[in-house]
BALOBA-1460 file (C-alpha; in Angstrom, 3 decimals):
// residues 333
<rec num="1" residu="x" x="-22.035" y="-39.045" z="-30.204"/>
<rec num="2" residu="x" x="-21.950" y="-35.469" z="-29.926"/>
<rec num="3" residu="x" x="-18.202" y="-34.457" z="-28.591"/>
<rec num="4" residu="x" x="-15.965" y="-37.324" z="-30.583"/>
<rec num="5" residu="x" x="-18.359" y="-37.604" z="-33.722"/>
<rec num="6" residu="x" x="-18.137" y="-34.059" z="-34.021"/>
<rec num="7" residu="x" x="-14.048" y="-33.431" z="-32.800"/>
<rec num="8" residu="x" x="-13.016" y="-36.385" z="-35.397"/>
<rec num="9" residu="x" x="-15.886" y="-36.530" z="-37.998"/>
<rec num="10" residu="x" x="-13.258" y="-35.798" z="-40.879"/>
<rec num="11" residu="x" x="-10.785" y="-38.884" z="-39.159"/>
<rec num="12" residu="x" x="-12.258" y="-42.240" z="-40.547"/>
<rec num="13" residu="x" x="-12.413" y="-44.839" z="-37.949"/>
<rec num="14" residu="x" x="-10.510" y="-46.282" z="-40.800"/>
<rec num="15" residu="x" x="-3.021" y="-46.432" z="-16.317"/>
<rec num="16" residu="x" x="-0.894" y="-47.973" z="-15.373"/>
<rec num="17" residu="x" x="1.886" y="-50.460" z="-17.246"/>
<rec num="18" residu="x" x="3.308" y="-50.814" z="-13.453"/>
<rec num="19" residu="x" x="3.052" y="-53.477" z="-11.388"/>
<rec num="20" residu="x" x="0.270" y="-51.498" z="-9.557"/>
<rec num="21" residu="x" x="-2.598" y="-49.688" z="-10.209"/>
<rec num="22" residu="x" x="-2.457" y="-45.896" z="-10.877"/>
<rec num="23" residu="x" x="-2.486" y="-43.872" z="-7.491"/>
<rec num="24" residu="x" x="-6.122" y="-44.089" z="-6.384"/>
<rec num="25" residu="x" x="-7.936" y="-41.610" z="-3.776"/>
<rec num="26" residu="x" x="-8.187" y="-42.545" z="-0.436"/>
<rec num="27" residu="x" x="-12.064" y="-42.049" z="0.944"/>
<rec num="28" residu="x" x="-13.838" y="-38.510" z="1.889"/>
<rec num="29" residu="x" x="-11.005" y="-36.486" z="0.768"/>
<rec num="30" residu="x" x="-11.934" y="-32.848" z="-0.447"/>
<rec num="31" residu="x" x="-10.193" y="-30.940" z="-3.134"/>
<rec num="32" residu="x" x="-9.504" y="-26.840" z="-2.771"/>
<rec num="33" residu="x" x="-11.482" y="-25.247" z="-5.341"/>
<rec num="34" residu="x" x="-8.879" y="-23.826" z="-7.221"/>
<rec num="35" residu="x" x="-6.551" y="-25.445" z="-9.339"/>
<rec num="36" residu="x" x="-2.871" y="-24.735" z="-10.507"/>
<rec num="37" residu="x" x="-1.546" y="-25.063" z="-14.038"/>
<rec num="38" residu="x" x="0.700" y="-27.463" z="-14.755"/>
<rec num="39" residu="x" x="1.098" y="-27.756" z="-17.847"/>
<rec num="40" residu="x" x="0.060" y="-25.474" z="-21.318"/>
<rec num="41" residu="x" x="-0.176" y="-21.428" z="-19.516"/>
<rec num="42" residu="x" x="0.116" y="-20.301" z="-22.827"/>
<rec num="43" residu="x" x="-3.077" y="-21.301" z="-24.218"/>
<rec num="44" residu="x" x="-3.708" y="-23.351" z="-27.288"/>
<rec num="45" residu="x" x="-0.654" y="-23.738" z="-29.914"/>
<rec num="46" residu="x" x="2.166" y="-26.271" z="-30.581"/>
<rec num="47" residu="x" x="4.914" y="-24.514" z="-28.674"/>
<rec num="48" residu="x" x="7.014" y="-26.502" z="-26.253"/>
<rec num="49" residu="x" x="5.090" y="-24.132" z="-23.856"/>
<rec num="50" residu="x" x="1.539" y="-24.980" z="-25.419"/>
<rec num="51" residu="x" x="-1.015" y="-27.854" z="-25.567"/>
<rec num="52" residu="x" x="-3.521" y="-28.060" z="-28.378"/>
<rec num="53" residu="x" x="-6.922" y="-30.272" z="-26.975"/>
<rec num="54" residu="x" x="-5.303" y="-32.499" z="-24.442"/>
<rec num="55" residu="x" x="-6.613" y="-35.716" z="-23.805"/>
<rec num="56" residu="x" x="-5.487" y="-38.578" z="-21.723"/>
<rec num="57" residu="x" x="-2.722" y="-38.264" z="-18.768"/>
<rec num="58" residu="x" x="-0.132" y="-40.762" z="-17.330"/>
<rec num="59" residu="x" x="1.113" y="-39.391" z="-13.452"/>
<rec num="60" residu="x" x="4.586" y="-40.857" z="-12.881"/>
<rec num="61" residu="x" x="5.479" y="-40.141" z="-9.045"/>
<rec num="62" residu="x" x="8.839" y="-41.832" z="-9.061"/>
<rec num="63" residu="x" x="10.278" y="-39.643" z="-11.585"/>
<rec num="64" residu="x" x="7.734" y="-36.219" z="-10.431"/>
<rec num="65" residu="x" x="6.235" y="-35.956" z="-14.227"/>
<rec num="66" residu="x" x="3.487" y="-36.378" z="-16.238"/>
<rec num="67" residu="x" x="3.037" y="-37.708" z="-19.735"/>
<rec num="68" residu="x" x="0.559" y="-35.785" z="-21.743"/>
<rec num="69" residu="x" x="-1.829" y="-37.147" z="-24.954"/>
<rec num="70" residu="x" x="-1.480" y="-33.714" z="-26.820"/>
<rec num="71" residu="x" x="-4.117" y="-34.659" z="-29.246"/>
<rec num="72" residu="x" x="-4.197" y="-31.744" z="-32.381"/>
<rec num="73" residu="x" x="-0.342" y="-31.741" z="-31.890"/>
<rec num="74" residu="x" x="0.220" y="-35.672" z="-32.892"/>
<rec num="75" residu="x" x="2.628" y="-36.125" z="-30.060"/>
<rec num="76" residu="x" x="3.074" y="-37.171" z="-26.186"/>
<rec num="77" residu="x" x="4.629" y="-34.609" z="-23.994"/>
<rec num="78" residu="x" x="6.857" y="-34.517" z="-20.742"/>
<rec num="79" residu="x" x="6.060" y="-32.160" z="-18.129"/>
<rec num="80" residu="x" x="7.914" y="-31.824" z="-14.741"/>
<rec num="81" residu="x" x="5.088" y="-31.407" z="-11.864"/>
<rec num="82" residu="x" x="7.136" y="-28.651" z="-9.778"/>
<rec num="83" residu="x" x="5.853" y="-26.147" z="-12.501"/>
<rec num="84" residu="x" x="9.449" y="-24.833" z="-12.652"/>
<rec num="85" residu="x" x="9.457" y="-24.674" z="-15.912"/>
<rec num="86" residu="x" x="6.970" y="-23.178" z="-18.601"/>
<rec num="87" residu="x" x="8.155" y="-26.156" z="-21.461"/>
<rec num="88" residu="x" x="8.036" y="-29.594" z="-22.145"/>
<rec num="89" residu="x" x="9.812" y="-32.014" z="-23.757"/>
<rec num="90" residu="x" x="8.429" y="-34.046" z="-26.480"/>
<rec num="91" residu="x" x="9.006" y="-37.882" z="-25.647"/>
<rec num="92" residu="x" x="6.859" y="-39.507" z="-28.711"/>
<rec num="93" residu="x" x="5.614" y="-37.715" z="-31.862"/>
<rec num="94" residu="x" x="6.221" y="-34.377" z="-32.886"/>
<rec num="95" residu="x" x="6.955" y="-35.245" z="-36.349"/>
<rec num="96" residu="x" x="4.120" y="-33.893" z="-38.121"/>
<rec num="97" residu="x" x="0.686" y="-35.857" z="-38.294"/>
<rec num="98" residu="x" x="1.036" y="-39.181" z="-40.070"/>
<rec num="99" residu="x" x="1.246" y="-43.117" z="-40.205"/>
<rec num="100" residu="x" x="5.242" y="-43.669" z="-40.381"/>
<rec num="101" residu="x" x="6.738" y="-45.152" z="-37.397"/>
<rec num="102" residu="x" x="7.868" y="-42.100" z="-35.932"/>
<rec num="103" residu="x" x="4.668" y="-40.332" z="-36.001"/>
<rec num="104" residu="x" x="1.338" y="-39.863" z="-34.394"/>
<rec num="105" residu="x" x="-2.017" y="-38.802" z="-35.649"/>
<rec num="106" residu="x" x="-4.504" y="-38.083" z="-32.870"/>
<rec num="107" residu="x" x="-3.088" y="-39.849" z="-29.941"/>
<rec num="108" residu="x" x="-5.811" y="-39.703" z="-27.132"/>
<rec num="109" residu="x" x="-4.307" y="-41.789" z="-24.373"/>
<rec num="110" residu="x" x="-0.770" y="-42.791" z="-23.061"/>
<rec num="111" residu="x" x="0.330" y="-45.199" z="-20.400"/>
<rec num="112" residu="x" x="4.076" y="-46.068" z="-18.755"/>
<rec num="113" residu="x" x="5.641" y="-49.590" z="-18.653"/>
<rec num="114" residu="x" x="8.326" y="-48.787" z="-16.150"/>
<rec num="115" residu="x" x="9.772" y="-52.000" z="-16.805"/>
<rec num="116" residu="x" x="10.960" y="-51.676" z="-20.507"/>
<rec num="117" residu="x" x="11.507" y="-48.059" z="-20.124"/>
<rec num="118" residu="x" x="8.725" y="-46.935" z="-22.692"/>
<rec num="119" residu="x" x="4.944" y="-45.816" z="-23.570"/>
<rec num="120" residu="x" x="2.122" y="-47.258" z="-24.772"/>
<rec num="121" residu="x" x="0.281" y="-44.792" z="-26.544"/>
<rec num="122" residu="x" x="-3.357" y="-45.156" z="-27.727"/>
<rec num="123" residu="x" x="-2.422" y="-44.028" z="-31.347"/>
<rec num="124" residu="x" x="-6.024" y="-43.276" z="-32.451"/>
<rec num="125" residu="x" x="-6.326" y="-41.455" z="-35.817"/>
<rec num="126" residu="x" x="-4.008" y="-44.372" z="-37.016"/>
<rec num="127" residu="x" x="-6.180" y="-47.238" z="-35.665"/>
<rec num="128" residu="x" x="-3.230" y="-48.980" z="-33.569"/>
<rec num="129" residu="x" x="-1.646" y="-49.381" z="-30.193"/>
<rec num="130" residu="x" x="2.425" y="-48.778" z="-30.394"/>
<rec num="131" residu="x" x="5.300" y="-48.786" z="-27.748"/>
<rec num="132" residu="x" x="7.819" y="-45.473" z="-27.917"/>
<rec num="133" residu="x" x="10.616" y="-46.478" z="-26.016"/>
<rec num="134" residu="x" x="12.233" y="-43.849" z="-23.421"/>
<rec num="135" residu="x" x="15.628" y="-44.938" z="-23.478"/>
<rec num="136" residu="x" x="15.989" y="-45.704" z="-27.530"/>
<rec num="137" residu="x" x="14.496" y="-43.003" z="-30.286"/>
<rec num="138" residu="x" x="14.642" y="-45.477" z="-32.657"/>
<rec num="139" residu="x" x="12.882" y="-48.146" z="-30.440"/>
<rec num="140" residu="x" x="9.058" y="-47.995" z="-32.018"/>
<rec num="141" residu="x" x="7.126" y="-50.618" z="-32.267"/>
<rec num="142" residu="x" x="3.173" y="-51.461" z="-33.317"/>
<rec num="143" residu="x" x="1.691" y="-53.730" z="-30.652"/>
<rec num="144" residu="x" x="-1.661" y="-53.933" z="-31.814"/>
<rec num="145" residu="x" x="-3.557" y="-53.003" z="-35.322"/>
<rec num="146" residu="x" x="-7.016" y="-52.236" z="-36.656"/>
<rec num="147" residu="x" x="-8.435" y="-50.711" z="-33.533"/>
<rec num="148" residu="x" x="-10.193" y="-47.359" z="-33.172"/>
<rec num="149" residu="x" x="-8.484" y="-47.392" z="-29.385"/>
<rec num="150" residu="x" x="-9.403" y="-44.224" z="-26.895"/>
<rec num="151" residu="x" x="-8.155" y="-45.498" z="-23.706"/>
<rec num="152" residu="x" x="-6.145" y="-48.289" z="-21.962"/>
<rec num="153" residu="x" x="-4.902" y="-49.353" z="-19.027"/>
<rec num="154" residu="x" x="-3.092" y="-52.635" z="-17.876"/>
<rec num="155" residu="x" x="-3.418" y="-55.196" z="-15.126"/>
<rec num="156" residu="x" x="-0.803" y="-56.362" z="-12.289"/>
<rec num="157" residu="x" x="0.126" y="-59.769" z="-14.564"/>
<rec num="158" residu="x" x="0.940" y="-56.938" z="-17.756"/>
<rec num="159" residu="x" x="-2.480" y="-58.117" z="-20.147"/>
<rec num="160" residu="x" x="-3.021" y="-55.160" z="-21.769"/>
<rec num="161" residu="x" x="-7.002" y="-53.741" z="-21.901"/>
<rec num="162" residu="x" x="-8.370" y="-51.186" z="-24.783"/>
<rec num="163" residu="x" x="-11.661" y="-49.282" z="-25.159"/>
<rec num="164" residu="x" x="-12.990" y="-49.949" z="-29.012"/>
<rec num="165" residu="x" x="-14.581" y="-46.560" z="-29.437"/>
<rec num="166" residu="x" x="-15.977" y="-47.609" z="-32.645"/>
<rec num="167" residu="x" x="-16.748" y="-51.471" z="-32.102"/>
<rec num="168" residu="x" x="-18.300" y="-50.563" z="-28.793"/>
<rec num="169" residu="x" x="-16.565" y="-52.541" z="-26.739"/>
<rec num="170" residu="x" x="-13.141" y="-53.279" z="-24.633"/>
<rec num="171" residu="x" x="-10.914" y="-55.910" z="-25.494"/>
<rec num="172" residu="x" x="-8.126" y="-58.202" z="-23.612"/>
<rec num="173" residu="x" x="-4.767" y="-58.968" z="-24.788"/>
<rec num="174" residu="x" x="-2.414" y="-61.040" z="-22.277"/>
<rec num="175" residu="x" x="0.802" y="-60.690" z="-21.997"/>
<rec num="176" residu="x" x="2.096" y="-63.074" z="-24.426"/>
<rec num="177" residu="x" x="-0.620" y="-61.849" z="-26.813"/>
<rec num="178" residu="x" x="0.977" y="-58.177" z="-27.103"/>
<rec num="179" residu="x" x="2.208" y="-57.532" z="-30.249"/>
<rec num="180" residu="x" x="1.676" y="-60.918" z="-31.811"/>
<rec num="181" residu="x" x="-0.867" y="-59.777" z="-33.894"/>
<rec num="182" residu="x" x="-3.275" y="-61.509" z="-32.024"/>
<rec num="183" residu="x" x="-6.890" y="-60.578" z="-31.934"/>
<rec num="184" residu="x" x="-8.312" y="-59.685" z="-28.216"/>
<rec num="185" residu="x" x="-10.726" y="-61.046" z="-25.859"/>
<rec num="186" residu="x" x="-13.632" y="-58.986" z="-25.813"/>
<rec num="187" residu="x" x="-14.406" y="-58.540" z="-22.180"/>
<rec num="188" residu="x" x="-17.306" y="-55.267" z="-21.956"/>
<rec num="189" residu="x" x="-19.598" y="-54.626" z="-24.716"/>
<rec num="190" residu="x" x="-19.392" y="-56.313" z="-27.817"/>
<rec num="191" residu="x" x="-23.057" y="-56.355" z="-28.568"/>
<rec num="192" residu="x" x="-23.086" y="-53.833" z="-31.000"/>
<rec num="193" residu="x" x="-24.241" y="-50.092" z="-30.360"/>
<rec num="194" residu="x" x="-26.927" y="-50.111" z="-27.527"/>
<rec num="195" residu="x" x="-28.121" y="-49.124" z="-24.114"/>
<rec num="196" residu="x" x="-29.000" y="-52.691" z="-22.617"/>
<rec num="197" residu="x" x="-27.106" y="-53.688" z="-20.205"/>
<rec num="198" residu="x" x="-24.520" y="-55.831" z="-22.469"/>
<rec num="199" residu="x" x="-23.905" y="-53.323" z="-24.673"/>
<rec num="200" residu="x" x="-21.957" y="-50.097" z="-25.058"/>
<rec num="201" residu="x" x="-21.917" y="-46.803" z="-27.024"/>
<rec num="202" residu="x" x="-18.521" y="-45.228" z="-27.801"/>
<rec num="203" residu="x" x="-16.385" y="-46.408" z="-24.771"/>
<rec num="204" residu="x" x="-13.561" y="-44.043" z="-23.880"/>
<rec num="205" residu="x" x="-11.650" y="-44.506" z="-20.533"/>
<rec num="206" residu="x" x="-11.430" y="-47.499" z="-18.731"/>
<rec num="207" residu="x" x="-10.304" y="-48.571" z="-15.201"/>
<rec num="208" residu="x" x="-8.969" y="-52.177" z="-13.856"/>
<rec num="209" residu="x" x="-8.801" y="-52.919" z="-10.519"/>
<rec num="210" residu="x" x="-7.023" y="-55.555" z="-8.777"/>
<rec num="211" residu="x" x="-9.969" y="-58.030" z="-9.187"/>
<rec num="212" residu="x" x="-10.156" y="-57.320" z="-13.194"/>
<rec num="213" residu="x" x="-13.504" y="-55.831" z="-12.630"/>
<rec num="214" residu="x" x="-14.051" y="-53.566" z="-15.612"/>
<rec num="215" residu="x" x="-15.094" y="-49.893" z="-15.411"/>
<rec num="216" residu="x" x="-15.472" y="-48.416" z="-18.839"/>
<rec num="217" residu="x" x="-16.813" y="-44.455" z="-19.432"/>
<rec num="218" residu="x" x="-19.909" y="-45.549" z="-21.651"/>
<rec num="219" residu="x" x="-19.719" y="-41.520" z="-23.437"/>
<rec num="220" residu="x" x="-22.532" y="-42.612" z="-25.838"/>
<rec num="221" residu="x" x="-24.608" y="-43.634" z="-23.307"/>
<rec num="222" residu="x" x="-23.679" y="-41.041" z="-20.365"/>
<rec num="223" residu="x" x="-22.981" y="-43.514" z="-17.796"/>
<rec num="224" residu="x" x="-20.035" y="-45.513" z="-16.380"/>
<rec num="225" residu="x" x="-20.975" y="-49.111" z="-16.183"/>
<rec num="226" residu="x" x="-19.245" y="-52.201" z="-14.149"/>
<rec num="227" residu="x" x="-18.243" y="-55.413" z="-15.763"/>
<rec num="228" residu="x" x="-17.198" y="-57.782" z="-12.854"/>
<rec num="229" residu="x" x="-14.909" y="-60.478" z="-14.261"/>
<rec num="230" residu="x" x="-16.288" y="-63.207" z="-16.790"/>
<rec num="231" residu="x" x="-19.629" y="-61.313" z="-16.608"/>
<rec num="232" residu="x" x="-22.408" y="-61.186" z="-19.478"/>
<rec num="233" residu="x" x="-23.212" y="-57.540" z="-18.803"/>
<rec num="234" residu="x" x="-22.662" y="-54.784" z="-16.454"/>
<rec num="235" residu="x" x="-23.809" y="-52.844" z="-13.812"/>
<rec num="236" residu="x" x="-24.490" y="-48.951" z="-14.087"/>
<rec num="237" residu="x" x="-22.798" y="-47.399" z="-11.608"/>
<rec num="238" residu="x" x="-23.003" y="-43.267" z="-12.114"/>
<rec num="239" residu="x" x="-25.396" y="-41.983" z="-14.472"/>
<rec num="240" residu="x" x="-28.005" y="-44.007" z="-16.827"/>
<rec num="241" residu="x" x="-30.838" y="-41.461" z="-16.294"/>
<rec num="242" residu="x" x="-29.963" y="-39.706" z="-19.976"/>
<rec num="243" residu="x" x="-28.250" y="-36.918" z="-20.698"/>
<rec num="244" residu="x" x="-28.090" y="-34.053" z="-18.089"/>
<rec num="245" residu="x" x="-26.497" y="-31.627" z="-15.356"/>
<rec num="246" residu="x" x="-28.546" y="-32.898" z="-12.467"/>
<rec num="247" residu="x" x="-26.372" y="-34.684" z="-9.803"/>
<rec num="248" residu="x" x="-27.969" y="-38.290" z="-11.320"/>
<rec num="249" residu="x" x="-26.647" y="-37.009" z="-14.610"/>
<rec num="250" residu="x" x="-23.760" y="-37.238" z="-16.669"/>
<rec num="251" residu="x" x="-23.359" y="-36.017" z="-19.810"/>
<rec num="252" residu="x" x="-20.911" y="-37.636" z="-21.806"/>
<rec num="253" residu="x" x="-18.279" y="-39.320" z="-19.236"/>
<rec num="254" residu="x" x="-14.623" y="-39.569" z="-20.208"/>
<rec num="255" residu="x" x="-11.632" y="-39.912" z="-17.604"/>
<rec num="256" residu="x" x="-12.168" y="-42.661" z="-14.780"/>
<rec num="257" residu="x" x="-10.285" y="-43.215" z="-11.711"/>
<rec num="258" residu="x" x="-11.911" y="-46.127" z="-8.784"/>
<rec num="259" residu="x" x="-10.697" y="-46.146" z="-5.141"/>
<rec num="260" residu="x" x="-10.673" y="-49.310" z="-3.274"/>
<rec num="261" residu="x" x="-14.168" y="-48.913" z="-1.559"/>
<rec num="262" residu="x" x="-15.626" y="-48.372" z="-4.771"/>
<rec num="263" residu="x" x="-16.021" y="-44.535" z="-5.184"/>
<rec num="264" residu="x" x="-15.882" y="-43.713" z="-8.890"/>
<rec num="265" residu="x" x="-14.298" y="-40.554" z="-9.895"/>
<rec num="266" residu="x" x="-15.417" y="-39.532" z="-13.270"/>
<rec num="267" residu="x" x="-14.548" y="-36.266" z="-15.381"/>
<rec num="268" residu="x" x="-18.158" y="-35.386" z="-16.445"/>
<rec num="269" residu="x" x="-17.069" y="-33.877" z="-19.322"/>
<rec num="270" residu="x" x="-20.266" y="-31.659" z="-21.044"/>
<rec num="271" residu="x" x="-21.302" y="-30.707" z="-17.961"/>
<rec num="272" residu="x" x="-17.242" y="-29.210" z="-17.021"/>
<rec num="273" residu="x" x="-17.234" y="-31.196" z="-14.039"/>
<rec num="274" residu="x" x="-15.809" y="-34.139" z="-11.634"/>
<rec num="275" residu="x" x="-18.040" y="-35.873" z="-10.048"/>
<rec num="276" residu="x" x="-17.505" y="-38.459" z="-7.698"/>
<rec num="277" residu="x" x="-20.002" y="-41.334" z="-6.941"/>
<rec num="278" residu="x" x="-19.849" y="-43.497" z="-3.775"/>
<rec num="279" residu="x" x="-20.758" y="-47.200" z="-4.237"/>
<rec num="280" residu="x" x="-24.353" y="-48.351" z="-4.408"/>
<rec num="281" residu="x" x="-25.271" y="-43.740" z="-4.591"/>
<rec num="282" residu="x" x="-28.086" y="-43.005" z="-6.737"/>
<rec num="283" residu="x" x="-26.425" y="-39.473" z="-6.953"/>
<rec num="284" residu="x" x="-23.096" y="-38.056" z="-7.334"/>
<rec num="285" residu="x" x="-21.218" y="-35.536" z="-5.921"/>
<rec num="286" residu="x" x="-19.135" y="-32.844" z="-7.403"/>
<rec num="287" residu="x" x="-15.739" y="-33.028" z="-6.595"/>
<rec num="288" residu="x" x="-14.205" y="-29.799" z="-8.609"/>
<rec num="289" residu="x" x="-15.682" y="-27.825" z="-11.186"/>
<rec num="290" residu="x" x="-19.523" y="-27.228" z="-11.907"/>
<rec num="291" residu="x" x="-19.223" y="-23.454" z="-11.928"/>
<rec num="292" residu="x" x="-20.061" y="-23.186" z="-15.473"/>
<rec num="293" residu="x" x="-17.857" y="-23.525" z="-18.586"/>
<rec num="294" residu="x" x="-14.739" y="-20.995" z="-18.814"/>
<rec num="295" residu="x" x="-11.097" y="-20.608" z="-18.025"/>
<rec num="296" residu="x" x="-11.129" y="-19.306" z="-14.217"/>
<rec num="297" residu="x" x="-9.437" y="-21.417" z="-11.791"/>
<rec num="298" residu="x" x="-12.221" y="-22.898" z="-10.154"/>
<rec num="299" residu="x" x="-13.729" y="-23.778" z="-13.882"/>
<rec num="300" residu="x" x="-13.048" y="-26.228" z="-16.442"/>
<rec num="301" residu="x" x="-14.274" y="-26.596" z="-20.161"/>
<rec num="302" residu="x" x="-14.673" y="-29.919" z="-21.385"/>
<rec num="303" residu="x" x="-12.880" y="-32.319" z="-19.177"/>
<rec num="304" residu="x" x="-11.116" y="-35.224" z="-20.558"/>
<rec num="305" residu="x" x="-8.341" y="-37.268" z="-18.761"/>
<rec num="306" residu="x" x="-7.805" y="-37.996" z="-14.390"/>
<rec num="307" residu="x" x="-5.923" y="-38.865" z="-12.875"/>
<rec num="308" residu="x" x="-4.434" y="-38.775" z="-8.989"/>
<rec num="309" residu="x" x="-0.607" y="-38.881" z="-7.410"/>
<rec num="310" residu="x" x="0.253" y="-40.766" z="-4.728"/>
<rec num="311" residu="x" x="-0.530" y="-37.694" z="-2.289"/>
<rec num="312" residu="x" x="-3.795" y="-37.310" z="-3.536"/>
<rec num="313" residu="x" x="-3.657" y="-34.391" z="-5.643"/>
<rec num="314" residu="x" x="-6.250" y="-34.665" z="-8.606"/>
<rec num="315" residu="x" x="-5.177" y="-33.469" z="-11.843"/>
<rec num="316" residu="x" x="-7.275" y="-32.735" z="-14.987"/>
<rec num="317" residu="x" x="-7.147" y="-32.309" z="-18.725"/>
<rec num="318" residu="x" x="-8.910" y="-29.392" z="-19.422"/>
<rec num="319" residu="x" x="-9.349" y="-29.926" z="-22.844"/>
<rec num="320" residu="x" x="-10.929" y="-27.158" z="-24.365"/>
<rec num="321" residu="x" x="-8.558" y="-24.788" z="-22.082"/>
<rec num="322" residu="x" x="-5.811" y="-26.812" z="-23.498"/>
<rec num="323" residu="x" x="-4.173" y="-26.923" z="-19.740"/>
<rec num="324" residu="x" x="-3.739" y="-30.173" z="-17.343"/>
<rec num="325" residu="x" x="-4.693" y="-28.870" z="-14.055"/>
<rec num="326" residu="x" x="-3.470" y="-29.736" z="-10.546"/>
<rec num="327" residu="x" x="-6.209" y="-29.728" z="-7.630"/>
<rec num="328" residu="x" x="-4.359" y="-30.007" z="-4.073"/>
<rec num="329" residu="x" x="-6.345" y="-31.675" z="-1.262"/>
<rec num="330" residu="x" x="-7.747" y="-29.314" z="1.282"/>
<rec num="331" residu="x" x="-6.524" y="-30.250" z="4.438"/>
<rec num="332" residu="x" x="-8.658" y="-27.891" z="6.040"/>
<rec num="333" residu="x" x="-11.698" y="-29.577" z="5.225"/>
């Protein structure tokens, strides 16, 4: 697959830990065109005040922050959302790349379990899920093994979900199973490498709603498919018409956010856009972005994580920009 086969060829493949879901978008909302910077003005480095290819976001609104999957820098970052100041604070990582306990290689996707005070962090070049606590530096801990994980997210009950990038598929763990060294349910995919309707290519992001209906970014196969839950297969619901910029097109979905009617927000990442795509739409929409690849504020280069606050406001990884972005909603529209 063109962006991670190519980003991690020389790696061997050797949202929400709340009680609720992440904040989700309330119907026909419009964003203003032009974003803010919230994090990484200081283009691509390993500065407290620089981001190097960004990946997946966590939005906490109690404590105003987000958590930030700072790929090519092996670590998570904290960032305050009032954009008062220019740095933030490393909160896992940062120790050089490496498989110790108190490093990261490649981490592509981080969540927060307000309960235990700690993130779960989607430790990909390593193969393994582990827990950083928040409270404790020297409270680390490998939950899961083996697993070429891109994204995860977790139910109301606390089972814990996980897109197998290189199995092509997502897998279950309950909440007793975490960390037991337990294998997981698989629960989308599975099938091996395909474009039937049971089978994925390179899964990335994933989003659980309150129902455990499964969305899952199917990258390989630009499309975002629906697993409802206990199902054989899924159910395409943006994309599936190949590779392409036309408004049935994606070309190679990553981040994935889904209101409660059913909308699916998707950064559309090859194509440096977000669409949206209202349930049972042929065609998407595009929600910000789409004016070509580049650094202005109304562009974005290779989109990777979403995610929304509790107000509304959509924010971004901009990967290849090495920024997280912050579009307001437009009231005026």
């Amino acid at each position: 697959m063109k962006q991670i086969l190519n980003k991690h060829q020389n790696q061997p493949f050797t949202k929400n830990f709340n009680e609720l879901p992440p904040s989700q978008p309330k119907a026909n909302l419009k964003w203003q065109r032009n974003a803010e910077i919230i994090a990484g003005r200081n283009g691509k480095g390993d500065e407290l005040n620089q981001l190097s290819e960004p990946e997946g976001i966590y939005v906490d609104d109690k404590e105003q922050c987000i958590y930030i999957a700072d790929y090519k820098n092996h670590r998570i970052v904290k960032w305050k959302l009032d954009g008062g100041s220019d740095d933030g604070e490393i909160v896992a990582g940062g120790n050089g790349k490496g498989d110790q306990i108190d490093q990261l290689n490649g981490p592509t996707d981080v969540i927060l379990d307000e309960k235990k005070k700690s993130l779960i962090i989607c430790d990909f070049g390593n193969r393994r899920v582990v827990r950083w606590s928040l409270q404790n530096p020297n409270d680390k801990e490998i939950l899961i093994e083996n697993i070429s994980c891109w994204g995860l997210m977790m139910n109301e009950n606390g089972d814990l979900f996980v897109a197998d990038l290189e199995n092509h598929a997502v897998k279950r763990w309950r909440k007793d199973e975490i960390g037991k060294g337990k294998e997981g349910r698989i629960v989308a995919g599975g099938n091996g490498l395909g474009i039937k309707l049971n089978q994925l290519n390179s899964p990335t992001y994933i989003f659980i709603d309150r129902e455990e209906t499964i969305y899952v970014s199917d990258s390989g196969n630009n499309r975002v498919m629906k697993w409802l839950k206990g199902a054989n297969e899924g159910i395409i619901v943006a994309g599936g018409r190949g590779e392409g910029n036309s408004l049935r097109q994606l070309d190679h979905p990553y981040g994935l956010v889904v209101n409660e009617i059913g909308d699916v927000y998707v950064a559309d990442s090859e194509n440096h856009r977000i669409m949206c795509w209202s349930l049972g739409s042929k065609e998407g929409r595009v929600v910000v972005g789409g004016n070509g690849q580049g650094k202005g504020s109304n562009q974005l280069n290779s989109p990777r994580g979403l995610s929304f606050d509790a107000k509304n406001n959509l924010y971004v990884v901009d990967e290849e920009n090495h920024r997280i972005l912050r579009f307001r909603v437009d009231k005026n529209l």
